[in-house]
PAVO-727724 format. One record per residue (C-alpha): residue number from 1; x, y, z. Coordinates in Angstrom, 1 decimal. Layout:
REM PAVO-727724
- roro px py pz
- NUM X Y Z
...
REM end
This chain:
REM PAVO-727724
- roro px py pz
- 1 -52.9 26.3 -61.4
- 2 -51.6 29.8 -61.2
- 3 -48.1 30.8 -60.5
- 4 -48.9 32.4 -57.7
- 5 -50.2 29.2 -56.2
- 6 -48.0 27.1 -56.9
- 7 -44.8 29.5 -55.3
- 8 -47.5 29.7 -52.7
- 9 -47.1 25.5 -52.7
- 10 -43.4 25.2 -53.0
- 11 -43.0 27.3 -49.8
- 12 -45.2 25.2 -47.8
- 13 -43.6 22.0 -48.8
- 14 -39.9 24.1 -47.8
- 15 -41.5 25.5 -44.2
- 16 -42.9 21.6 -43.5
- 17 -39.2 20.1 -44.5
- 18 -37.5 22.6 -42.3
- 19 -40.1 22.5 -39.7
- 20 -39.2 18.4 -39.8
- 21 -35.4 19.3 -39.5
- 22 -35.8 20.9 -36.4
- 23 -37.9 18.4 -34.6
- 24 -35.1 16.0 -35.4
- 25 -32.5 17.7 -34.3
- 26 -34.4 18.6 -30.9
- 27 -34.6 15.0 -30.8
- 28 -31.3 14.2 -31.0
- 29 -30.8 16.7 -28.9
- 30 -32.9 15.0 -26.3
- 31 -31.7 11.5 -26.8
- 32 -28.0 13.1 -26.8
- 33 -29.1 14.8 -23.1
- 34 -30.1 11.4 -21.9
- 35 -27.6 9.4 -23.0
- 36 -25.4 11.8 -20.8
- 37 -26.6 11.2 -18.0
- 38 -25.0 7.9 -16.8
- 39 -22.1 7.0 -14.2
- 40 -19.6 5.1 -14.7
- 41 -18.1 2.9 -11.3
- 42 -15.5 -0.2 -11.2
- 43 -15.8 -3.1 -8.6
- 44 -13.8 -5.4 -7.1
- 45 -14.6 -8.8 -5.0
- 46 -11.7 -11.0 -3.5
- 47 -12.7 -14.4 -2.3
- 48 -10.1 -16.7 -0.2
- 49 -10.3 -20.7 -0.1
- 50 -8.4 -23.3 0.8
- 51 -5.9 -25.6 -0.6
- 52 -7.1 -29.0 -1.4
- 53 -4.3 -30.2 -4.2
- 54 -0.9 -30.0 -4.5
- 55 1.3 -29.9 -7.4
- 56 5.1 -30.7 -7.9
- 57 8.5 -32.3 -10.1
- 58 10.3 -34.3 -9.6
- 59 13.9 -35.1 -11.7
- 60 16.1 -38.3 -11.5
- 61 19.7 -37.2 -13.5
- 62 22.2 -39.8 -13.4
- 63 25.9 -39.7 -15.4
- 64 27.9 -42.3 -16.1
- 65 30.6 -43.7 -18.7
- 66 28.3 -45.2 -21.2
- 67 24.1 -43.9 -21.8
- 68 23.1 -47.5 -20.7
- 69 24.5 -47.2 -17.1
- 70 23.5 -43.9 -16.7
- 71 19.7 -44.9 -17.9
- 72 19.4 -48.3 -16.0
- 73 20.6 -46.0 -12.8
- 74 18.0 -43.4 -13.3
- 75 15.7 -45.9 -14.1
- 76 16.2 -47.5 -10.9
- 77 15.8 -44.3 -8.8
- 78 12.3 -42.9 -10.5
- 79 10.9 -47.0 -10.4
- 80 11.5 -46.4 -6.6
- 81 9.9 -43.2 -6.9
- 82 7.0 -44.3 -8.4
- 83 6.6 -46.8 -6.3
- 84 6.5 -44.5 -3.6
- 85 4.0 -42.4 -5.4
- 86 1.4 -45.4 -5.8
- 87 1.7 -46.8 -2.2
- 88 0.7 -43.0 -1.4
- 89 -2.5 -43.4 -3.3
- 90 -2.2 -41.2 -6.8
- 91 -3.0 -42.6 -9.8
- 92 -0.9 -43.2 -12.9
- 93 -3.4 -40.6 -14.4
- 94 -1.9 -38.1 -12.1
- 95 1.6 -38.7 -12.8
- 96 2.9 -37.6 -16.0
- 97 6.7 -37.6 -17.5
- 98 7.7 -33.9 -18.9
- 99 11.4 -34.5 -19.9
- 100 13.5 -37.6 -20.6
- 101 17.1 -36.6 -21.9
- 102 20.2 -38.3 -22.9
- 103 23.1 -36.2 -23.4
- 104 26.6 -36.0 -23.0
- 105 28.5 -34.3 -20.4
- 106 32.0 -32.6 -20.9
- 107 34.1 -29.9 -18.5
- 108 36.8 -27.6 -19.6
- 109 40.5 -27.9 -17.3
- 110 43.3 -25.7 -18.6
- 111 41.7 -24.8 -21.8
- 112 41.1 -28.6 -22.7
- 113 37.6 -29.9 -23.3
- 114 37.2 -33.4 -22.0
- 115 34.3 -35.7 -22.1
- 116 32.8 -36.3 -18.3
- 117 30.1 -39.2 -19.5
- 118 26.8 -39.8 -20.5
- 119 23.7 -38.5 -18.7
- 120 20.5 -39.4 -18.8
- 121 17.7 -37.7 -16.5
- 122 14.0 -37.5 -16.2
- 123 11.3 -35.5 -15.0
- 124 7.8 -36.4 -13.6
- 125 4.5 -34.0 -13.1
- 126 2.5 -35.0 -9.9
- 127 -0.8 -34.0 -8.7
- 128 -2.1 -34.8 -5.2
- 129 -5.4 -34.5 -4.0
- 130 -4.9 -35.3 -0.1
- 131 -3.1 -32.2 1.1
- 132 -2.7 -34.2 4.2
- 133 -0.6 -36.7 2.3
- 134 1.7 -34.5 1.0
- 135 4.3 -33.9 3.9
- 136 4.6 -38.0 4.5
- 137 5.1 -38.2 1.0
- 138 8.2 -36.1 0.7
- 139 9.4 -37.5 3.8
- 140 9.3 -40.6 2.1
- 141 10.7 -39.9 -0.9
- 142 13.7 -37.8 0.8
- 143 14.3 -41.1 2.7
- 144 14.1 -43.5 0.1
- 145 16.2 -42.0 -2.7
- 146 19.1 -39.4 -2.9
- 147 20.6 -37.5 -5.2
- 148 17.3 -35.7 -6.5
- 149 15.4 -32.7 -7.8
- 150 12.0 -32.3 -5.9
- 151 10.9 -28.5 -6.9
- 152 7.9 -26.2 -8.3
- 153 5.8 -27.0 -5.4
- 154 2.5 -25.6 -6.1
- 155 -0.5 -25.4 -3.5
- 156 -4.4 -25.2 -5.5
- 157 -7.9 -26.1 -5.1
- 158 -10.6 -28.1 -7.1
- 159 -12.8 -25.4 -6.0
- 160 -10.9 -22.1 -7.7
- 161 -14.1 -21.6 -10.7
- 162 -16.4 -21.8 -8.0
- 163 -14.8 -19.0 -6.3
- 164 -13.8 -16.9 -9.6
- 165 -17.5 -17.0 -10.2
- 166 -18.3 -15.7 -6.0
- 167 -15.5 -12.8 -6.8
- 168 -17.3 -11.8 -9.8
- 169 -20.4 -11.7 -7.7
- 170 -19.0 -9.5 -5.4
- 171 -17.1 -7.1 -7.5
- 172 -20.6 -6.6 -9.7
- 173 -22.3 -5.7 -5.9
- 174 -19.4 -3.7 -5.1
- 175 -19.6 -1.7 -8.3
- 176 -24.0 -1.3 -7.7
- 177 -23.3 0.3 -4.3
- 178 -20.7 3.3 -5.6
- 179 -23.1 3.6 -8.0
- 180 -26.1 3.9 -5.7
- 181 -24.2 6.2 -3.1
- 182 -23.4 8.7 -6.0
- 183 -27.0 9.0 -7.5
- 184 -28.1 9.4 -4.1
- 185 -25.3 12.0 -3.7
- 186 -26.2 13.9 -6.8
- 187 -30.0 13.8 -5.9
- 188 -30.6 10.8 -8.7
- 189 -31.9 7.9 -9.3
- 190 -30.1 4.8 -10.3
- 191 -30.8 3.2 -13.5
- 192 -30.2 -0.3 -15.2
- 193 -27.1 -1.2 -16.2
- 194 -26.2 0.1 -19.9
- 195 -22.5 -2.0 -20.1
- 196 -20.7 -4.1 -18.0
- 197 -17.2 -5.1 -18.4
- 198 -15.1 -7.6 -17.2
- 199 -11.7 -6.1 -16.2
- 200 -8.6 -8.3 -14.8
- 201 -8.9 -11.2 -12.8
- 202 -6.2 -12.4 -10.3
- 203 -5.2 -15.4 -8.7
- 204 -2.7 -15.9 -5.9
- 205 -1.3 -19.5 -4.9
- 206 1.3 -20.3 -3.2
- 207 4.1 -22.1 -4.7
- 208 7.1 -22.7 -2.7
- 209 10.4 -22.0 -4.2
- 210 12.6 -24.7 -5.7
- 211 14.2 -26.8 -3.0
- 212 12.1 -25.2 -0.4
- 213 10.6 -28.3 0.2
- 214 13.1 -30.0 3.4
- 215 13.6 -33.9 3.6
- 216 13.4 -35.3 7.0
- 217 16.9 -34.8 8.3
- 218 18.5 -35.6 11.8
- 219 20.6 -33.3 14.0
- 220 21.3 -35.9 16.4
- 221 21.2 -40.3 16.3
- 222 18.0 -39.9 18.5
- 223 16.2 -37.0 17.1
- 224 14.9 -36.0 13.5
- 225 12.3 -33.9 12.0
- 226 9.3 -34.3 9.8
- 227 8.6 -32.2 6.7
- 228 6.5 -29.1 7.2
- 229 4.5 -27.6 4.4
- 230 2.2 -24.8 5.4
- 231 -0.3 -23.9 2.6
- 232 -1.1 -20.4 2.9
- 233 -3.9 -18.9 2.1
- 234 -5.3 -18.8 -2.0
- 235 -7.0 -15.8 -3.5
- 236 -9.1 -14.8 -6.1
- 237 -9.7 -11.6 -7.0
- 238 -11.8 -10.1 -9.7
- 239 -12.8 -6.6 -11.3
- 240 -15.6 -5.3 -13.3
- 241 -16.6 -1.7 -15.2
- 242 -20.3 -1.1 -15.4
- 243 -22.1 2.2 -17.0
- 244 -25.4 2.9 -15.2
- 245 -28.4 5.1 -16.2
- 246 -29.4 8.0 -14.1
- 247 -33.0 9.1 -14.3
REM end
């Protein structure tokens, strides 16, 4: 093989290599082009439901000169309370103690520290599934035993991942049609999905504020009043990002 021939070889193989470079690159060029052209919309979907549980504490605290008076008379009040709670229909499976404490109480006069007594006090967890049942229940409770802490009231429903999953729903279907209006819009059309992300999700009870809950009380020997406990109105609200192709 001559010299001339094989130069004549080498700048073949260099043309076919450079020739190759650019096809690639118009490629990527092309894919880069198309990979452009996508939107980018968010969503949102809000479903309400209503309440079908409540949830709520209640604390016994007694104080007295030695810890065995003040435990037998806090022992006394949450036996009555529990008692209470059974006749109403929930289940020891729904009741559940979150604090039992001993301690021991003192108070400061004229710079002096003095020892008040012994306390003992205890907290129980209660969930109720009849929202009807709820009101006559703190009615009797507020009848039956004094000197109490009923608080963290807290409306829900058996039925909240059922409607997280609706909210998504509608927050995807939200998202599709701002996505469809502005393909339309740019004289597009709308692609499949190329990413979907779940943004925040929300959900609103309503809890009443400690001691908001009111014990049936009398303004007069012939007339009293029942406890009222409006619900309100639960919420769930969810959000998604989603990147669609335009063609």
């Amino acid at each position: 093989m001559t010299k001339q021939t094989k130069n004549f070889i080498a700048m073949l193989a260099v043309a076919a290599m450079c020739l190759a470079l650019a096809v690639s690159c118009a490629n990527m060029t092309g894919a880069k082009t198309q990979a452009e052209r996508t939107i980018s919309v968010s969503g949102t979907g809000t479903v309400s439901l209503e309440a079908n549980m409540v949830s709520f504490r209640i604390e016994v605290s007694e104080t007295a000169q030695t810890t065995g008076e003040a435990q037998q008379a806090t022992n006394k009040k949450m036996s009555q309370i529990l008692s209470i709670l059974r006749d109403s229909g929930i289940e020891d499976k729904d009741i559940s103690t979150t604090a039992l404490n001993f301690s021991t109480q003192y108070a400061w006069k004229d710079g002096v520290q003095t020892k008040v007594g012994e306390e003992v006090n205890q907290t129980v967890y209660v969930r109720l599934y009849d929202i009807e049942a709820f009101a006559p229940l703190a009615d009797a409770i507020g009848s039956n035993v004094s000197g109490i802490s009923f608080y963290n009231v807290s409306f829900d429903s058996t039925d909240r991942k059922e409607a997280e999953n609706k909210a998504r729903e509608l927050a995807y279907q939200d998202a599709l049609t701002k996505a469809q209006i502005y393909a339309k819009a740019a004289g597009l059309e709308l692609g499949e999905p190329v990413t979907i992300q779940d943004g925040y999700s929300s959900y609103v009870r309503n809890t009443l504020e400690t001691g908001a809950v009111m014990y049936a009380k009398a303004e007069a020997a012939d007339e009293s009043y029942a406890t009222e406990a409006p619900t309100g109105p639960l919420t769930v609200t969810s959000n998604v990002d989603i990147v669609f192709q335009l063609k």
